[in-house]
N, C-alpha and C positions, 0 to 999 in steps of 0.2 A: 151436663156434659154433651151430650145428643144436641140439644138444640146449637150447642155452638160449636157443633162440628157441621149444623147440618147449614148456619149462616154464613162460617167462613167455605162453604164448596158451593153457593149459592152466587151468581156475580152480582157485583153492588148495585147496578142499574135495576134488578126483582127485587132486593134485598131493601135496598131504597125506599118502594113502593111498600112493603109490607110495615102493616102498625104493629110498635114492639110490642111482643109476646112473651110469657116466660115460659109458657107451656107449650112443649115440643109436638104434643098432636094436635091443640089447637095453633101452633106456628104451621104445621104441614094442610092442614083444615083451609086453613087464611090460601095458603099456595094454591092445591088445587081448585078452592071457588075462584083465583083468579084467573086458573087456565081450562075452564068451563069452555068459556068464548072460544076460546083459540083451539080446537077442537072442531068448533063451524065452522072458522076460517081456513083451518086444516080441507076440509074436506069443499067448503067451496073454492079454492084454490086447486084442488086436484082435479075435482068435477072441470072445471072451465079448462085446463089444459087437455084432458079425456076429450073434450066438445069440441078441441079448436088445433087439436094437433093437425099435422097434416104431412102423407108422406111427399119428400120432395124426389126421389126417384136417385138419388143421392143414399149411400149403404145398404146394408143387407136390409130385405125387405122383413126377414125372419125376425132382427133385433127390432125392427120396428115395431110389429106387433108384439112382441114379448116386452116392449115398452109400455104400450097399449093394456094389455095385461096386467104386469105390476101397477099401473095405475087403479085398474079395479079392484083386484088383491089389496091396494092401499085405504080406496075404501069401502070395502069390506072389513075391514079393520076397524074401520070409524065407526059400524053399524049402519053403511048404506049399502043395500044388497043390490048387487046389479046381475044380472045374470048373463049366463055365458052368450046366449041369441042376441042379447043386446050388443056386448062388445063384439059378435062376429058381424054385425050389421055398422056398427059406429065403423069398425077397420076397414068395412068394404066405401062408407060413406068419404072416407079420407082417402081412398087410393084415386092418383089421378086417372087421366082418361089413356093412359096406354096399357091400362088393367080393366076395360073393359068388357074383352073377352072371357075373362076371369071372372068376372060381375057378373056377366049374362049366362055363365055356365053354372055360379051357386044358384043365381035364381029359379034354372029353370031344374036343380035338381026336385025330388021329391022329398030326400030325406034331409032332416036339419043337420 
């Protein structure tokens, strides 16, 4: 009964891919080794928009790094630990050049 409650809320294009099973935890077994991969992909998909965002000087500057943010929060989720010095240096690397003076006054503080 499980297993065929768990194939018809599955959509047919996974459901398709998977070899018939009669056994509900080895049908769920079969699912996740096939979404191992998609996991990496998850996480270098996030990584490359984190690397390549950029603000355009266009809305709030706050929503953009709390963009910024939720992207690292996202993989940390995945098990890739970024730390917070990292992401306060990628947000300064993506602010254009009329944030400059903004740039030159983190830099020259002392404290992180």
């Amino acid at each position: 009964m499980s297993l065929m409650i768990m194939k018809h809320s599955i959509p047919d294009t996974i459901r398709s891919a998977m070899p018939e099973e009669k056994n509900a935890e080895k049908f769920l077994s079969q699912i996740a080794d096939r979404f191992v991969g998609s996991e990496k992909v998850e996480t270098s998909t996030i990584l490359s928009k984190l690397v390549s965002i950029r603000y355009k000087g266009k809305g709030n500057i706050r929503e953009y790094i709390m963009k910024m943010s939720n992207l690292v929060t996202r993989l940390r989720a995945l098990n890739l630990e970024l730390s917070d010095d990292i992401l306060v240096h990628l947000v300064l690397i993506s602010l254009p050049a009329q944030f400059s003076p903004f740039k030159i006054s983190y830099n020259t503080q002392k404290e992180k």
